[in-house]
FISE-558257 format. One record per atom (N, C-alpha, C): atom name; residue number from 1; x, y, z. Coordinates in pm, 1 decimal. Layout:
+------+-----+----------+----------+----------+
! site ! pos !     east !    north !       up !
+------+-----+----------+----------+----------+
!   CA ! NUM !        X !        Y !        Z !
...
+------+-----+----------+----------+----------+
END
This chain:
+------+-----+----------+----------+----------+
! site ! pos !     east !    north !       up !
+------+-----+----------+----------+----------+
!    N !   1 !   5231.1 !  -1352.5 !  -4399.3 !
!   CA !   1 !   5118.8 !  -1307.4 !  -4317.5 !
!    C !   1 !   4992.0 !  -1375.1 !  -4369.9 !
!    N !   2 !   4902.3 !  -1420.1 !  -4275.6 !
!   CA !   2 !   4776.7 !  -1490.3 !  -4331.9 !
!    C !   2 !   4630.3 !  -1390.2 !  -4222.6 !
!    N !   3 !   4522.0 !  -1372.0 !  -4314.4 !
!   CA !   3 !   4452.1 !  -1319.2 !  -4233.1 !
!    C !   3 !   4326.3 !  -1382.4 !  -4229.1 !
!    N !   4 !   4264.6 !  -1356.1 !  -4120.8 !
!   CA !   4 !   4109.8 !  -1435.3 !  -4083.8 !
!    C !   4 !   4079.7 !  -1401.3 !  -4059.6 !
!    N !   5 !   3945.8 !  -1373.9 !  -4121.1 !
!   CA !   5 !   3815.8 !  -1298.1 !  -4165.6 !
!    C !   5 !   3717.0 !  -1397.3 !  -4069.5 !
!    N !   6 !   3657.9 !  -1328.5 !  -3920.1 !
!   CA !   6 !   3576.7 !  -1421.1 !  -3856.1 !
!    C !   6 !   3374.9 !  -1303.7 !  -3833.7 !
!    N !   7 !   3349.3 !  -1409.9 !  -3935.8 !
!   CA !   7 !   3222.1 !  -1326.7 !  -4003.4 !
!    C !   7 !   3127.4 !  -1324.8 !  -3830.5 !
!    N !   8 !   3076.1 !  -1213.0 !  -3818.9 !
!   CA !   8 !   2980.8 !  -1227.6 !  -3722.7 !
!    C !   8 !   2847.0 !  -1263.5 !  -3697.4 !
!    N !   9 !   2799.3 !  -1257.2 !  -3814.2 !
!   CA !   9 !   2684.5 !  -1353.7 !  -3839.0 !
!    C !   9 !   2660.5 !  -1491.8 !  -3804.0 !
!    N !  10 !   2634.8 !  -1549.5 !  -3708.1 !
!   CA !  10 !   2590.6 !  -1627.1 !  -3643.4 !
!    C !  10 !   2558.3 !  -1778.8 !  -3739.7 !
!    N !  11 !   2474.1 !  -1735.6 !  -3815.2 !
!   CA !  11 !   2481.7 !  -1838.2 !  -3945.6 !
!    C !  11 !   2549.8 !  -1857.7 !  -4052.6 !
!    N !  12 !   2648.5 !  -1714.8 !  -4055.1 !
!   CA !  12 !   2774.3 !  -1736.2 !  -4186.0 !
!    C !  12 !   2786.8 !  -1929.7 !  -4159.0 !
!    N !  13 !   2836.4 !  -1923.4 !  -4332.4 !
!   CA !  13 !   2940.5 !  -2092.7 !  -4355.8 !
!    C !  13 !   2975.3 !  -2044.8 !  -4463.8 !
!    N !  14 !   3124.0 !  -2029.5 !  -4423.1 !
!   CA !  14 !   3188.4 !  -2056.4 !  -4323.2 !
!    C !  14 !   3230.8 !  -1955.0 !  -4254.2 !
!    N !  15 !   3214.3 !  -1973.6 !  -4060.2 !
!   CA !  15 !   3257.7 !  -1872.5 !  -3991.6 !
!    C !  15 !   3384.9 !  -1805.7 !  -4013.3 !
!    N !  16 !   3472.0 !  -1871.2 !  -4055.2 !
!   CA !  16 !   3624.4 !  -1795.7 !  -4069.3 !
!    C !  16 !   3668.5 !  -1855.9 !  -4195.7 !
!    N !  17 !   3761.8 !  -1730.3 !  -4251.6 !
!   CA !  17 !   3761.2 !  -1744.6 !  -4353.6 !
!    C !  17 !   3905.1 !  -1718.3 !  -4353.2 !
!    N !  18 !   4044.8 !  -1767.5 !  -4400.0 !
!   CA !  18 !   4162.4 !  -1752.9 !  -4397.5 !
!    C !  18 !   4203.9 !  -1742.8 !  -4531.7 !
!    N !  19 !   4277.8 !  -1642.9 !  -4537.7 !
!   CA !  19 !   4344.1 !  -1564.7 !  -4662.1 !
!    C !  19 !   4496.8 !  -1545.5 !  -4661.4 !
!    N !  20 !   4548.1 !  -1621.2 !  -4763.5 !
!   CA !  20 !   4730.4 !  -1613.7 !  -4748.9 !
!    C !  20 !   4782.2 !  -1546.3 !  -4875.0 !
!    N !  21 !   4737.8 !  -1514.8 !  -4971.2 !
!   CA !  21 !   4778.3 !  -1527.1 !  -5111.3 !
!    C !  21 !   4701.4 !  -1380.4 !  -5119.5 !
!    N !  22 !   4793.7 !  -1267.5 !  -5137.2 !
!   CA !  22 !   4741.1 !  -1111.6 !  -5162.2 !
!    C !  22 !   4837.0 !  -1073.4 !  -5316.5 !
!    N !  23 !   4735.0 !   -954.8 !  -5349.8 !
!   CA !  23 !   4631.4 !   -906.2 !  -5339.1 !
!    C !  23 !   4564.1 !  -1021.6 !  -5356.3 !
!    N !  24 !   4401.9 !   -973.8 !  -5274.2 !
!   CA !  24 !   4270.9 !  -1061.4 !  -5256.0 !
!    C !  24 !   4191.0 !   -992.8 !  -5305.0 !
!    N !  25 !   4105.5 !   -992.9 !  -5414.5 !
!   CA !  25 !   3994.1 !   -887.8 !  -5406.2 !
!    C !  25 !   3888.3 !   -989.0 !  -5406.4 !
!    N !  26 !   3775.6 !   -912.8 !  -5305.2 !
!   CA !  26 !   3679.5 !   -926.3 !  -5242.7 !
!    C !  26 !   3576.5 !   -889.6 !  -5306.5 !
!    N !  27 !   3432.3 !   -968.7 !  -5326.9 !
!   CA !  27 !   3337.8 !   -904.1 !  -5423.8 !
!    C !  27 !   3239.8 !  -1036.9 !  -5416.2 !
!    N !  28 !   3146.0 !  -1058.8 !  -5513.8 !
!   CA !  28 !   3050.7 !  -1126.1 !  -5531.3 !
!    C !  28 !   3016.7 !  -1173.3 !  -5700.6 !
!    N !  29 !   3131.0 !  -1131.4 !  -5740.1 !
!   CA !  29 !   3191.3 !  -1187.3 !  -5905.2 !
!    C !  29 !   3248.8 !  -1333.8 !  -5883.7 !
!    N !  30 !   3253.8 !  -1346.3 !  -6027.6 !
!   CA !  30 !   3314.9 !  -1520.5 !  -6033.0 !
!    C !  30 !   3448.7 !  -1478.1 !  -6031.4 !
!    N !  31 !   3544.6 !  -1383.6 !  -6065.4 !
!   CA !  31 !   3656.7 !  -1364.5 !  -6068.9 !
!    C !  31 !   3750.2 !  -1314.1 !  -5984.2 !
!    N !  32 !   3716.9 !  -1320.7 !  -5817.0 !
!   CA !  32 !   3751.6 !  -1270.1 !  -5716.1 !
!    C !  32 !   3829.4 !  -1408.0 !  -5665.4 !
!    N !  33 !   3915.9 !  -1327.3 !  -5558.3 !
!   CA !  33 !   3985.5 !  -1418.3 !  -5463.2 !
!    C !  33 !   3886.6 !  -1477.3 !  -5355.0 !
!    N !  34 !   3796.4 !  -1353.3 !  -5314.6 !
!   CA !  34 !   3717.6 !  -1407.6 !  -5149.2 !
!    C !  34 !   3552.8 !  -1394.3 !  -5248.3 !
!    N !  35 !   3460.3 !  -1500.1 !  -5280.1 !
!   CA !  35 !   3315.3 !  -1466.2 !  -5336.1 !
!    C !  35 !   3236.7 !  -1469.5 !  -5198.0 !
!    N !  36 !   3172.5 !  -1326.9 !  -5202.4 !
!   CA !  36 !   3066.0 !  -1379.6 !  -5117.3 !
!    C !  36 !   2921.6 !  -1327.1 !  -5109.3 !
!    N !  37 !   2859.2 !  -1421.7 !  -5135.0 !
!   CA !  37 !   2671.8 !  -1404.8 !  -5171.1 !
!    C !  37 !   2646.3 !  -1329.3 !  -5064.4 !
!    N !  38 !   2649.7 !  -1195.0 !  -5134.0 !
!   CA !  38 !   2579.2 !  -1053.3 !  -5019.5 !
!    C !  38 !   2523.8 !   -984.5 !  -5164.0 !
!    N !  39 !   2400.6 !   -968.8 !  -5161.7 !
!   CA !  39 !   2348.3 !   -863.4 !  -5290.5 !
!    C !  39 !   2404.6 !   -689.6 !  -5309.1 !
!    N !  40 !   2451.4 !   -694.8 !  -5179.3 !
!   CA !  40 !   2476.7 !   -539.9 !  -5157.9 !
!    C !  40 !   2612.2 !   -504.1 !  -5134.4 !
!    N !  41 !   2709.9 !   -627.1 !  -5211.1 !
!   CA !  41 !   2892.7 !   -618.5 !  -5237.5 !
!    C !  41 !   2851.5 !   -607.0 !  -5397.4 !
!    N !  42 !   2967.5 !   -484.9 !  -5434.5 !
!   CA !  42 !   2965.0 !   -513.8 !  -5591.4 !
!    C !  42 !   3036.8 !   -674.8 !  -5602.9 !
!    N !  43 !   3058.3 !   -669.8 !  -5742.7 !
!   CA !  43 !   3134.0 !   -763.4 !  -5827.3 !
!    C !  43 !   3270.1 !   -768.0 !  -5758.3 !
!    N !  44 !   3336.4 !   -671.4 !  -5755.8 !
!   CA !  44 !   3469.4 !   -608.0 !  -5746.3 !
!    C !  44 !   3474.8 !   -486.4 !  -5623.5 !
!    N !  45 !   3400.3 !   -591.9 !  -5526.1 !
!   CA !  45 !   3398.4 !   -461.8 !  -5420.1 !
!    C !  45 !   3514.2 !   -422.8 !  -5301.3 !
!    N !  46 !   3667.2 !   -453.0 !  -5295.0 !
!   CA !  46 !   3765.7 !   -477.8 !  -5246.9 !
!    C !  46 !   3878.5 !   -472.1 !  -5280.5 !
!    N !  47 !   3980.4 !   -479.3 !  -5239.2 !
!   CA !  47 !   4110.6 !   -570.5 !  -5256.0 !
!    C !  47 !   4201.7 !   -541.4 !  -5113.2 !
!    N !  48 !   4239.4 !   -675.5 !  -5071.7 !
!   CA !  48 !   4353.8 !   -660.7 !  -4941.9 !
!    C !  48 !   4506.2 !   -687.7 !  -4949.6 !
!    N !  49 !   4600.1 !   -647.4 !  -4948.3 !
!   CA !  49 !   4711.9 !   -615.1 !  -5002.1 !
!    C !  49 !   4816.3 !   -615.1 !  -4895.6 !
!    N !  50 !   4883.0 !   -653.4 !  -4906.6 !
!   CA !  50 !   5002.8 !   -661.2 !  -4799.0 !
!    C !  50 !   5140.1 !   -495.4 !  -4857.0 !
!    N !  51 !   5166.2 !   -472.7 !  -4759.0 !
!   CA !  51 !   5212.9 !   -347.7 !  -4841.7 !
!    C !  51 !   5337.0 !   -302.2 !  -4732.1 !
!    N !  52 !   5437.0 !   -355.6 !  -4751.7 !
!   CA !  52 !   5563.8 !   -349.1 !  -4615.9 !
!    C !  52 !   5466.1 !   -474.2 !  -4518.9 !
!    N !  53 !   5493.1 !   -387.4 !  -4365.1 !
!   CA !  53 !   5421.7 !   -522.8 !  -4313.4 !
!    C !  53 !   5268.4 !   -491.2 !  -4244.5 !
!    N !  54 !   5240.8 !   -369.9 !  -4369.4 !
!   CA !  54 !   5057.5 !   -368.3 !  -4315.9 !
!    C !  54 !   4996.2 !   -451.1 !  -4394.8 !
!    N !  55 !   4859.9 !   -462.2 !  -4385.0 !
!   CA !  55 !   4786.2 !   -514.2 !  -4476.1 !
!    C !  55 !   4653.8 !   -398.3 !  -4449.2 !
!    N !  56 !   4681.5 !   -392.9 !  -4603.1 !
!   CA !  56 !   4606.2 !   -269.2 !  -4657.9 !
!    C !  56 !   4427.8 !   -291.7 !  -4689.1 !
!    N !  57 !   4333.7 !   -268.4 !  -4685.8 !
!   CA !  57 !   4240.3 !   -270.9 !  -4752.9 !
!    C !  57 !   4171.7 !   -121.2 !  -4838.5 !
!    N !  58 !   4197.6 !   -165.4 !  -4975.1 !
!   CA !  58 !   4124.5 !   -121.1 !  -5047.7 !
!    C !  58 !   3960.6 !   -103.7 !  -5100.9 !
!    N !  59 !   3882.1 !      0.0 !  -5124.3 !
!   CA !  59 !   3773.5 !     -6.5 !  -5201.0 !
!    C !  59 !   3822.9 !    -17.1 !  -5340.1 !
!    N !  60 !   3734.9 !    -27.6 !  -5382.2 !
!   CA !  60 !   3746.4 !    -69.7 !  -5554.2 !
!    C !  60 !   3637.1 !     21.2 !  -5646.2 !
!    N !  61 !   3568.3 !    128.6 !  -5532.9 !
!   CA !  61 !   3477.8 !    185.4 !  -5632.2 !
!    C !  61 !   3347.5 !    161.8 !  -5606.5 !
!    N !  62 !   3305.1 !     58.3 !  -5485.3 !
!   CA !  62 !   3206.2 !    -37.7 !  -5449.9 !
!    C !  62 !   3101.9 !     56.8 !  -5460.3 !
!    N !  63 !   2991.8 !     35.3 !  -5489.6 !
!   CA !  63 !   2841.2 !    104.1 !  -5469.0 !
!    C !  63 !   2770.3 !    178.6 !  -5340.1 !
!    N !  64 !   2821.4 !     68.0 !  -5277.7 !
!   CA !  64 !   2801.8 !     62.9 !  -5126.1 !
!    C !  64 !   2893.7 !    104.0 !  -5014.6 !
!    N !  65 !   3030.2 !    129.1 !  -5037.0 !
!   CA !  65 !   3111.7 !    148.1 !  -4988.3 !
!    C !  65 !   3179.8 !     38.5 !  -4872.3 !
!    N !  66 !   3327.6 !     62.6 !  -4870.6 !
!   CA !  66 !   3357.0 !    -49.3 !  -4736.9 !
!    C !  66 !   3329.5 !     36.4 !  -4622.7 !
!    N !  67 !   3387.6 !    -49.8 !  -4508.1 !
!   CA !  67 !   3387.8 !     44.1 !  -4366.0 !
!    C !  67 !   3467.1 !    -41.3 !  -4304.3 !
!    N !  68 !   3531.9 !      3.7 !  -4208.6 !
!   CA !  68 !   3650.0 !    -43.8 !  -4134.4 !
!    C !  68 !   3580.7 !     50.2 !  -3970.2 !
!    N !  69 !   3570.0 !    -54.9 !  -3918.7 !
!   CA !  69 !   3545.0 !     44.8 !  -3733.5 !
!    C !  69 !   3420.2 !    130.1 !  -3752.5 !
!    N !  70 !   3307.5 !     81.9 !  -3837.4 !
!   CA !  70 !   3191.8 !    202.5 !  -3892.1 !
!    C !  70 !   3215.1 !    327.8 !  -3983.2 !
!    N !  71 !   3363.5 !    327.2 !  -4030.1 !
!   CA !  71 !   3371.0 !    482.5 !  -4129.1 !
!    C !  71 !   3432.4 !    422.3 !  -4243.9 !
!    N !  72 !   3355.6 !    489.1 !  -4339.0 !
!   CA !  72 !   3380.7 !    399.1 !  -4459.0 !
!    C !  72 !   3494.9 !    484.8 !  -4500.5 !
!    N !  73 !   3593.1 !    384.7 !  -4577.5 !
!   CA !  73 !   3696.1 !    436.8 !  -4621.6 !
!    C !  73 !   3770.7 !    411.4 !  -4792.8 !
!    N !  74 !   3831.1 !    437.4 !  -4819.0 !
!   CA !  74 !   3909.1 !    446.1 !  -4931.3 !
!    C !  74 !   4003.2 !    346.1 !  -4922.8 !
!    N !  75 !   4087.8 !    350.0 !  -4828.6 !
!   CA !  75 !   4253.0 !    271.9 !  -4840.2 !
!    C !  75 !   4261.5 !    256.8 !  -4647.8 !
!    N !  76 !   4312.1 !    220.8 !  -4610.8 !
!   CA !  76 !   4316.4 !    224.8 !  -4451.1 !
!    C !  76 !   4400.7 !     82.5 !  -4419.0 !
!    N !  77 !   4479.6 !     68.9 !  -4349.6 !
!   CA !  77 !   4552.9 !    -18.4 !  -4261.5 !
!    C !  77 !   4484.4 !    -73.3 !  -4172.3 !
!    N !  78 !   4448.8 !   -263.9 !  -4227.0 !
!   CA !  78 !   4366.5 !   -334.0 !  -4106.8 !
!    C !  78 !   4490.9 !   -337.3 !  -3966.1 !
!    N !  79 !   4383.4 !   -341.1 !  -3871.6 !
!   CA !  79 !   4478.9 !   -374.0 !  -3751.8 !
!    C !  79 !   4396.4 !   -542.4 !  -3700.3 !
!    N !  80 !   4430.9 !   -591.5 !  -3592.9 !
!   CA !  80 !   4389.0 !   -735.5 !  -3526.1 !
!    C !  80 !   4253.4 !   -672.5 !  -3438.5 !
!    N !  81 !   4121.2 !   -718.1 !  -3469.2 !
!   CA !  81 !   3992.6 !   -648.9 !  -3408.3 !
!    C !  81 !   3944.5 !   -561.0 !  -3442.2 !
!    N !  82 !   4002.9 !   -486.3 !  -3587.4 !
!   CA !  82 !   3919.8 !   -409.0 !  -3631.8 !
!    C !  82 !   3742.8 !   -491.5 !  -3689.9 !
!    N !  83 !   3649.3 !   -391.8 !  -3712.0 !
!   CA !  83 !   3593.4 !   -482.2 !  -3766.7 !
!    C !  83 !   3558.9 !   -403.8 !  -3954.4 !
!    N !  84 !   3536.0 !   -546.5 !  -4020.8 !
!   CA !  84 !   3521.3 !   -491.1 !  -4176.1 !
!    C !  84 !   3376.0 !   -556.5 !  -4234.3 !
!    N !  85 !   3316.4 !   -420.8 !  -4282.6 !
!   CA !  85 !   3164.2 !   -412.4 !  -4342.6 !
!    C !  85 !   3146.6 !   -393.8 !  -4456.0 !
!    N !  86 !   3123.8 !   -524.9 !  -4513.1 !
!   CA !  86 !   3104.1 !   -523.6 !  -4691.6 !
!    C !  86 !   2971.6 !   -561.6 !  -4715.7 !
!    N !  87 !   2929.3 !   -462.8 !  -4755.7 !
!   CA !  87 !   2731.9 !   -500.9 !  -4740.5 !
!    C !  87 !   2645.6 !   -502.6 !  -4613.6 !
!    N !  88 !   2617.0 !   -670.7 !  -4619.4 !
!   CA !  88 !   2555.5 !   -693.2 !  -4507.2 !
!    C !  88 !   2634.2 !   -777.2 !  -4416.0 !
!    N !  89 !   2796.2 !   -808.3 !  -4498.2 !
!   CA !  89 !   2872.6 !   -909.1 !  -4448.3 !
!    C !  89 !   2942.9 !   -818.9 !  -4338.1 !
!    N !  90 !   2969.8 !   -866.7 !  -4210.0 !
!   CA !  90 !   3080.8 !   -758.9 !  -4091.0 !
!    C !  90 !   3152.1 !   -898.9 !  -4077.4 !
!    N !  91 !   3295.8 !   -844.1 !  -4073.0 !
!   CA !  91 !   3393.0 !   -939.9 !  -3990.4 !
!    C !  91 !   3499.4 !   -901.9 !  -3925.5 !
!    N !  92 !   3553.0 !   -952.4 !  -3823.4 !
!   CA !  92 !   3649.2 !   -923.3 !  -3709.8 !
!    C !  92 !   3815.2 !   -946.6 !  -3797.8 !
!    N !  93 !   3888.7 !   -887.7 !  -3804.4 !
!   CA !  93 !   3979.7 !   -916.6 !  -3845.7 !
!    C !  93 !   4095.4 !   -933.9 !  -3736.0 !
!    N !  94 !   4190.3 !  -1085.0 !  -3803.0 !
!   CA !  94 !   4268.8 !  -1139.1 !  -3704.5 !
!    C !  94 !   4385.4 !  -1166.0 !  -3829.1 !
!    N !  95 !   4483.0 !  -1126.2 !  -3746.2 !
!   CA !  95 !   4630.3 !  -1191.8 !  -3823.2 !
!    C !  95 !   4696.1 !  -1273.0 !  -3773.2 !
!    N !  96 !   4714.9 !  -1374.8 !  -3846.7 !
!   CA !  96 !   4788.0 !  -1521.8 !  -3764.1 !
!    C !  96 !   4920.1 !  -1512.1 !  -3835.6 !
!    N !  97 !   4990.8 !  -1606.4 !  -3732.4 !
!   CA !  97 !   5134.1 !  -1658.1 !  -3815.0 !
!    C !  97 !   5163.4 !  -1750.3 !  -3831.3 !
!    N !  98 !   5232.0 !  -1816.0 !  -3869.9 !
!   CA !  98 !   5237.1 !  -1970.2 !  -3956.4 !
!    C !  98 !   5176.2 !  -2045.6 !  -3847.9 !
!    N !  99 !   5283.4 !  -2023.9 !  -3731.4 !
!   CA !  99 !   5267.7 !  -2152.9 !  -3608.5 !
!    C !  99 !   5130.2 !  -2156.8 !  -3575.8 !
!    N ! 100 !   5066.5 !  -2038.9 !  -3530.8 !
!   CA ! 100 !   4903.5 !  -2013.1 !  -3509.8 !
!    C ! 100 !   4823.5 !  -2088.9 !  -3560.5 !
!    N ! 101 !   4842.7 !  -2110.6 !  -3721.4 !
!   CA ! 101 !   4685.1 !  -2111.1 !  -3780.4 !
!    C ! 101 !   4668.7 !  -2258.8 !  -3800.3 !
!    N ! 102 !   4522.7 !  -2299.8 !  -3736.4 !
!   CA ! 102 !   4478.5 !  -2404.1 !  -3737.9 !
!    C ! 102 !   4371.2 !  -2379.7 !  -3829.7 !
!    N ! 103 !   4316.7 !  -2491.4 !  -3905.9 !
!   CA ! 103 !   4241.7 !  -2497.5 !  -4000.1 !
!    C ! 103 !   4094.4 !  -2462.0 !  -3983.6 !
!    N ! 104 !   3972.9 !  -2425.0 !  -4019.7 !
!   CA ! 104 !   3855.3 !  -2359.3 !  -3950.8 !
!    C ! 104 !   3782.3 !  -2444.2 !  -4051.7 !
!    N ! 105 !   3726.1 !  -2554.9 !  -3963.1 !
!   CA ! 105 !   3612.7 !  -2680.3 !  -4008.4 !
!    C ! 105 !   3503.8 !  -2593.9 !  -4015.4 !
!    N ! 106 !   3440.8 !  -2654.0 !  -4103.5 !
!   CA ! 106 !   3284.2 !  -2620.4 !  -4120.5 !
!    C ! 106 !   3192.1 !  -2748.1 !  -4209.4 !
!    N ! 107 !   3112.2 !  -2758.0 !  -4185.9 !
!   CA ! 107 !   2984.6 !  -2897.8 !  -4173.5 !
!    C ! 107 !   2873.9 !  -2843.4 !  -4288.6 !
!    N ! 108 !   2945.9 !  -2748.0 !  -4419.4 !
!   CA ! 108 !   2851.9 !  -2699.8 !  -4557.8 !
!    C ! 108 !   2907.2 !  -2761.5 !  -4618.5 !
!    N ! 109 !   2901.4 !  -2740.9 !  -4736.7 !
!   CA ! 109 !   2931.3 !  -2757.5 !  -4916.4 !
!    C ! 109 !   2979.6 !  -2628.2 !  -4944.3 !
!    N ! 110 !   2953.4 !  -2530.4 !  -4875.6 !
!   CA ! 110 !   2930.6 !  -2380.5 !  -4884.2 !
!    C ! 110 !   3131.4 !  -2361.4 !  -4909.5 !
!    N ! 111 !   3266.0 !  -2425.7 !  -4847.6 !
!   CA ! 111 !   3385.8 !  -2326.9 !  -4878.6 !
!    C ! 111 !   3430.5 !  -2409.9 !  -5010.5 !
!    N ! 112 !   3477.8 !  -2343.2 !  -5103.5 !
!   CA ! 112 !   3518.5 !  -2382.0 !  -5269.2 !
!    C ! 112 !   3633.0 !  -2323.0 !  -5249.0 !
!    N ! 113 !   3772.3 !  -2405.5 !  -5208.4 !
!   CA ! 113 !   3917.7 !  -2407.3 !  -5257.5 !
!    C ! 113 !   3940.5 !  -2415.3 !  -5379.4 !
!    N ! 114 !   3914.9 !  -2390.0 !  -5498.5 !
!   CA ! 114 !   3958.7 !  -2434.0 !  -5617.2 !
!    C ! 114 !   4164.4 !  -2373.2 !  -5652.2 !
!    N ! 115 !   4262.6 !  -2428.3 !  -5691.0 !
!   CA ! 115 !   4389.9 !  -2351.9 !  -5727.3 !
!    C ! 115 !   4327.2 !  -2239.9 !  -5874.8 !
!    N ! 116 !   4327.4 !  -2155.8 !  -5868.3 !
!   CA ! 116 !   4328.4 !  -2032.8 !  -5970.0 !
!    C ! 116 !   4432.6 !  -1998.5 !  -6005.6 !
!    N ! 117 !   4501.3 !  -2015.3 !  -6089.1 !
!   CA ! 117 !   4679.3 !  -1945.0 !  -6191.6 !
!    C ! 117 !   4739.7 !  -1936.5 !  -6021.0 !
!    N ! 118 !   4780.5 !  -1850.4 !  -5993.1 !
!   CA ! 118 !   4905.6 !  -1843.8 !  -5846.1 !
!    C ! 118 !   4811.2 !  -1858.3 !  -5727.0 !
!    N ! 119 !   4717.4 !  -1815.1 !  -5726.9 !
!   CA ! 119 !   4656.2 !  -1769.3 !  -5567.0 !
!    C ! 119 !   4519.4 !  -1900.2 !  -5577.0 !
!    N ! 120 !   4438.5 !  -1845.1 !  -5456.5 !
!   CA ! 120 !   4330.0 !  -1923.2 !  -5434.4 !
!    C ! 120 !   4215.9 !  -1876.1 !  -5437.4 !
!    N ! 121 !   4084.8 !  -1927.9 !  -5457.4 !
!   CA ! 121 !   3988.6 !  -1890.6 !  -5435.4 !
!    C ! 121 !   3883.6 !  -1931.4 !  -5328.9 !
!    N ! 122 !   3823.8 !  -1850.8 !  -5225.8 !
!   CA ! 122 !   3738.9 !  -1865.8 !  -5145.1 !
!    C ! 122 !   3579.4 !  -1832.0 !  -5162.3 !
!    N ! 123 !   3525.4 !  -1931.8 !  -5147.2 !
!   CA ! 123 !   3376.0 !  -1847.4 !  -5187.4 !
!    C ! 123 !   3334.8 !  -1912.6 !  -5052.2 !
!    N ! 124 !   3217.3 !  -1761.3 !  -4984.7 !
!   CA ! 124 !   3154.6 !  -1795.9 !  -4848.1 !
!    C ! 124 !   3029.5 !  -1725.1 !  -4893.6 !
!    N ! 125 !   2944.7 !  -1794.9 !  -4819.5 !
!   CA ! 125 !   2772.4 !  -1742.2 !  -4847.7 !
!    C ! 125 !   2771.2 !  -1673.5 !  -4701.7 !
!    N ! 126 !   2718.3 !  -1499.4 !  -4708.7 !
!   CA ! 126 !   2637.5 !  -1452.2 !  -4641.3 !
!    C ! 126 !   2458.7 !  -1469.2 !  -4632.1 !
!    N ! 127 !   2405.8 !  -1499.1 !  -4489.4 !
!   CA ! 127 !   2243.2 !  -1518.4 !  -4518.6 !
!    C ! 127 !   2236.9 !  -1367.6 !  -4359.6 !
+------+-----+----------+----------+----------+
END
């Protein structure tokens, strides 16, 4: 299962953000799977988890709390169009499958693939 994170912010880079490699935790630390420059995500404000064949999102304790559909939650099962609010960041969530996913260009400096031990790392700037 791969999921894409399609930020609604108009000026996000990068607009979509594709995630294959779970758990992901989400935050604005150097040591996260997804970084993203929002002042108002903790460090460690997340994690998304595949769990049978949901994919789970976790809080982590965040300051601010997540929200899924406007109600912030604890643990909750993404569905395709929910939307997810980490700070000031909102994004549409979409689940693709292998054949689906085409690659999501963007014209920054702004997406950092680096390989990290098993998984990957994504860093996206919210403005």
């Amino acid at each position: 299962m791969k999921l894409r994170l399609i930020s609604q912010d108009p000026l996000a880079s990068p607009r979509e953000i594709v995630l294959e490699h779970f758990p992901a935790d989400i935050g604005r630390g150097v040591d996260v799977s997804l970084r993203i420059d929002d002042r108002w995500i903790s460090r460690r404000h997340c994690q998304l988890n595949i769990e049978g064949d949901d994919l789970v999102v976790r809080d982590l304790g965040s300051r601010h709390g997540t929200y899924v559909n406007g109600q912030a939650i604890e643990q909750v099962c993404l569905q395709p169009g929910n939307e997810l609010c980490l700070g000031l960041s909102h994004f549409v969530v979409d689940l693709l499958r292998e054949e689906s996913l085409v690659p999501a260009g963007h014209d920054s400096g702004e997406l950092d693939l680096p390989i990290r031990g098993n998984g990957r790392r994504v860093m996206a700037m919210a403005y």
